[in-house]
N, C-alpha and C positions, 0 to 999 in steps of 0.2 A: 572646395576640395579640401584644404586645409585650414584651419582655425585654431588659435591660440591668443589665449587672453590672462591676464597678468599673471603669468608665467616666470615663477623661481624654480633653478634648482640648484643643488648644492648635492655634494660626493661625499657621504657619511663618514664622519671619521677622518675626513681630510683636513687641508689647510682649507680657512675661512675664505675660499672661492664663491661664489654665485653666478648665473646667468641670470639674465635680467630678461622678459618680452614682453613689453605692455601690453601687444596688442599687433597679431597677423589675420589676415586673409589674403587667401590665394586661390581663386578662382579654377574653374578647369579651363583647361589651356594654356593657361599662365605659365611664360615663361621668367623664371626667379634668379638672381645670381646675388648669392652673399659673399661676402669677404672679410677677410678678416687676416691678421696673421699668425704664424703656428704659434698653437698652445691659447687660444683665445676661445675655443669651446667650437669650434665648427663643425667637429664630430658628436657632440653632445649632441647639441641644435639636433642635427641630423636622426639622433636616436630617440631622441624626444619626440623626434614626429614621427618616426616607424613604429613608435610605442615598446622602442625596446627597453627603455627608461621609461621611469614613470616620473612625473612632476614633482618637487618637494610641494609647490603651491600653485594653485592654478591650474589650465586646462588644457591641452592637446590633442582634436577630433581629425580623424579623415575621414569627408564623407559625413560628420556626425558621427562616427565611433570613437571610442577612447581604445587606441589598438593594446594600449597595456594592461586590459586586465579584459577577461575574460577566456572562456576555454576553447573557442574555434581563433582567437588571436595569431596564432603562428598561420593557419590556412589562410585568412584573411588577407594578413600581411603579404604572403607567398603569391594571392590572387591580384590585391590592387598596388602593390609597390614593383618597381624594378628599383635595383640599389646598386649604384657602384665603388663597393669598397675601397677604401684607400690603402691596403694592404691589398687588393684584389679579391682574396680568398677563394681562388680557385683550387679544384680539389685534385691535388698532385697525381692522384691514379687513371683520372677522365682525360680524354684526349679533350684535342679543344675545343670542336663541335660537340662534345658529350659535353661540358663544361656548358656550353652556350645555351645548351636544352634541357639543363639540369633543372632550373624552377617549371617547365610546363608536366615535369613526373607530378611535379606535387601541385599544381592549381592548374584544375581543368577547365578554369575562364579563361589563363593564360595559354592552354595548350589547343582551345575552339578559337582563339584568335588568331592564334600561330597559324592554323592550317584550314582557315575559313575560306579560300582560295585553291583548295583543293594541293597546296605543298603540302610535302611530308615537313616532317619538324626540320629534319637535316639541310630539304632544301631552304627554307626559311631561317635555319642559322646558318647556311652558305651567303643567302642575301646579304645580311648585314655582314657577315666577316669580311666579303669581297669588298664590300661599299666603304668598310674599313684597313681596304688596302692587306686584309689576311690573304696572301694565294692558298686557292685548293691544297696546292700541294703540302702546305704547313695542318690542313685543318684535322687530321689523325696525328699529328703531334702530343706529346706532354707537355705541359707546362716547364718544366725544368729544361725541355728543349727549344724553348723559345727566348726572344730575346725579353726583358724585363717591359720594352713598348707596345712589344707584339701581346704580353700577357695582361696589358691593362688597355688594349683593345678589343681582347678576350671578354673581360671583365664589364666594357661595354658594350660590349653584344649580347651580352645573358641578361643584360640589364632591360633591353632596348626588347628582346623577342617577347612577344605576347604582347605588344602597343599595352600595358598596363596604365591605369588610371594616373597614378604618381610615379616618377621618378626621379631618386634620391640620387645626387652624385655626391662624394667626398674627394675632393682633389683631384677630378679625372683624368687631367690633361700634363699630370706632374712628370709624368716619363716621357709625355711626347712631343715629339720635334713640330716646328710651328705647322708642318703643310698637313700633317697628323691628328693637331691640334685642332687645326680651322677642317677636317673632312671631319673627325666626329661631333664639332659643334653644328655642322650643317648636317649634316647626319640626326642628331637626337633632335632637332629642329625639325626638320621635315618628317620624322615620324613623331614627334608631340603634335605636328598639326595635324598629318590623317589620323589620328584619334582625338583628337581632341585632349591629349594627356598635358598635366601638369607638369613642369620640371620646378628643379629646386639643385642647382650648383651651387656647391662651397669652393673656395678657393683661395688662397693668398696671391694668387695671378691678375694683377688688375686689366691686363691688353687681353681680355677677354669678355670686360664687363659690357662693352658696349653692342654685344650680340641678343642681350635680354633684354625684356621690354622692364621689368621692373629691377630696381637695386638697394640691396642695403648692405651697412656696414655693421659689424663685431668691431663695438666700440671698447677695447680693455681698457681699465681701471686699476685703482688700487683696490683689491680682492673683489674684482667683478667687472663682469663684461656684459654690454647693453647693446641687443638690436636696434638699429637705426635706422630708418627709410631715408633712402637716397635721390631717387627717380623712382 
């Protein structure tokens, strides 16, 4: 599913940073948990593999594609990833179920998987909100009217709808309380196994590592941080 091999990068015109990966694979099905702590590249990592960065050296494929270059790349992305932002970046004007259905407008692999069962989309992002503890009654909400845990349960529900191939989390569980915590890690568990989907957590939360079947550590350095296999 993933593959990365001696993999630098470094942020043009910065301070003399690098990330270091000698060398990943990650299977389908695989579930991943890195850590590391803030400011140790976790978010980079993460964009490296959704091919929103591109490598200074070295290689980053999902699937066999390199998602940062080429011209169907953003639809691609939109079809095989779900990503949970650590800002969230939900779209302040969508309610929250509009929020949760927003990637199946744009990849119609995500949006046949969504309602291959005969739900509508809404019902299929009522699924996961409830299983995420969102009540109906919140789900025609804004974002601005919700609490900062409710919006980054939001955040994995749009990630989680259309079973996609990979899914990317950055810091998912940083606003939630532990009973919140442990329902979405069973939660993107039990939907990584009916599809057979990839995960990939980042996190500075170590009481969470031992949910993933693999681990590594964001080992920082003096001007550079080095993945590290753990389990």
């Amino acid at each position: 599913m993933v593959e990365a091999r001696d993999l630098v990068f470094r942020y043009a015109g910065a301070e003399p940073w690098q990330l270091t990966v000698e060398a990943i694979q990650l299977a389908a099905g695989e579930h991943t948990y890195i850590f590391g702590p803030s400011g140790c590249g976790k978010t980079t990592l993460l964009r490296l593999v959704a091919g929103v960065l591109a490598p200074t050296r070295g290689s980053v494929t999902v699937l066999g594609e390199d998602l940062s270059r080429g011209a169907r790349r953003d639809r691609r992305r939109a079809d095989l990833m779900g990503f949970v932002f650590q800002s969230f970046n939900l779209v302040a004007y969508l309610s929250a179920v509009e929020n949760v259905v927003l990637p199946c407008r744009f990849a119609r692999g995500r949006r046949e998987r969504a309602t291959h069962e005969g739900r509508s989309l809404r019902d299929e992002a009522g699924r996961l909100l409830e299983a995420l503890a969102i009540a109906p009654s919140l789900w025609d909400r804004k974002p601005n009217e919700l609490s900062v845990g409710q919006q980054q349960r939001i955040a994995v529900a749009r990630a989680l709808i259309g079973r996609p191939p990979l899914i990317l989390c950055d810091e998912p569980t940083s606003a939630l309380d532990p009973a919140s915590r442990d329902r979405f890690i069973e939660l993107l568990l039990a939907e990584c196994a009916a599809a057979d989907s990839t995960a990939v957590v980042v996190s500075h939360e170590p009481a969470i590592r031992g949910a993933f079947r693999t681990s590594y550590d964001l080992a920082p350095a003096h001007e550079s941080t080095t993945l590290r296999r753990v389990a």
